[in-house]
C-alpha positions as CSV (number, residue, x, y, z in Angstrom):
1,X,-60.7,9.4,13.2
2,X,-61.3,6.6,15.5
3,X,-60.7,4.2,13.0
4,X,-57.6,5.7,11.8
5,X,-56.2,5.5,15.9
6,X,-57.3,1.8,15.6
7,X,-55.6,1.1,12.5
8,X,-52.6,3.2,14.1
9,X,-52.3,1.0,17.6
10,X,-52.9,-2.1,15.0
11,X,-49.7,-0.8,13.3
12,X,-47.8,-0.5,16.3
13,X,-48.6,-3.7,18.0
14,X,-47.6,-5.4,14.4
15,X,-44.3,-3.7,14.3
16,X,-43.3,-4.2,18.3
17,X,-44.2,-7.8,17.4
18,X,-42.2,-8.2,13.8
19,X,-39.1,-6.1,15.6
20,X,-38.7,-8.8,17.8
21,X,-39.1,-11.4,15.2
22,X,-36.4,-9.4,13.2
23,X,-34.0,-9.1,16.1
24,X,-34.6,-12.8,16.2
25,X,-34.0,-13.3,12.5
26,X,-30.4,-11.1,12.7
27,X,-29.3,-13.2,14.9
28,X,-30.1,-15.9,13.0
29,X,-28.6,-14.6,9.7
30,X,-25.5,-13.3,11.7
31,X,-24.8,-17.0,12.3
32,X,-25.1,-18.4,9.0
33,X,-23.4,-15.8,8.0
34,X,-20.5,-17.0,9.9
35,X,-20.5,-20.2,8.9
36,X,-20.4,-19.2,5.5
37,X,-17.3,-17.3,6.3
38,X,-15.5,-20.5,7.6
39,X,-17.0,-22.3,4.6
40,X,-15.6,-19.5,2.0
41,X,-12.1,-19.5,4.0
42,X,-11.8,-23.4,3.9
43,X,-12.5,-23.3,0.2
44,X,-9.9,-20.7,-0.3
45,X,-7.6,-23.0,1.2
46,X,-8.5,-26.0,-1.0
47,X,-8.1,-23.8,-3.7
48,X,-4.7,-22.9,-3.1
49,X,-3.8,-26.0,-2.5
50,X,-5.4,-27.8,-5.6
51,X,-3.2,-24.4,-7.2
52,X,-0.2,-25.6,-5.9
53,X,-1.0,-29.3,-6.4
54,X,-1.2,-28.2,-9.9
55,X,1.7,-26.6,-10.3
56,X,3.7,-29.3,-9.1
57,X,1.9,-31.6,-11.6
58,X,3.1,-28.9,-14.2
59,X,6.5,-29.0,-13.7
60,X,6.6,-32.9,-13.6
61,X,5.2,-33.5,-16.6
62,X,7.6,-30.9,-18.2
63,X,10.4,-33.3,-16.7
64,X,8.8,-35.9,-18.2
65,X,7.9,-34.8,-21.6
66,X,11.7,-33.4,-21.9
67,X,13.0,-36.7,-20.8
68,X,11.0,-38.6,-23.2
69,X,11.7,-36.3,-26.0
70,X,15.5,-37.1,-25.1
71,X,14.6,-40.8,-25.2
72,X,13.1,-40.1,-28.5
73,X,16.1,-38.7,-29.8
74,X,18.5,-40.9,-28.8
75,X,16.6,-44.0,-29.6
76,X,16.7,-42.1,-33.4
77,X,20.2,-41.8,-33.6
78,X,21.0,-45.3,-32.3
79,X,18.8,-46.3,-35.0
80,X,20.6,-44.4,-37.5
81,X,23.6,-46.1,-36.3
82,X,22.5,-49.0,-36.7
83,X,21.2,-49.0,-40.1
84,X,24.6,-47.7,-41.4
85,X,26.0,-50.3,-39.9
86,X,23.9,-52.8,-41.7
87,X,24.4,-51.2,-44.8
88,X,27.9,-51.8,-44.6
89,X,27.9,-55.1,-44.1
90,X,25.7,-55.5,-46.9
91,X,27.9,-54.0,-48.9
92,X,31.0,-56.4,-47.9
């Protein structure tokens, strides 16, 4: 019975001393835990900004690809006009 009382206040004297550790340890978790918070929120913002970034690049090389296609196609019918030229004066 004695031993069990010893092994008791043993117990005790453990968890007073591992409750303070662990108040210690909260606080010390709490904090990093805020700091990944701020870390999370600024890299939401980059992301929506690369998003948007993105986006723009999108659209731009739309505008691009349509005005080369354009360029394209013109350049293709200039040609044709002038080979039918050329074939007419070859035929004079």
């Amino acid at each position: 019975m004695k031993k069990v009382i010893k092994l008791s206040m043993i117990a005790l004297a453990i968890s007073l001393v591992a409750g303070c550790a662990t108040t210690s340890d909260v606080e010390n978790i709490q904090s990093q835990v805020d700091g990944l918070n701020t870390s999370v929120r600024q890299a939401s913002a980059d992301a929506a900004s690369a998003q948007t970034t993105a986006t723009d690049a999108a659209a731009k090389a739309e505008a691009a690809e349509a005005a080369a296609n354009k360029a394209a196609e013109l350049s293709q019918d200039a040609n044709s006009k002038l080979d039918r030229k050329f074939k007419r004066s070859m035929m004079k």
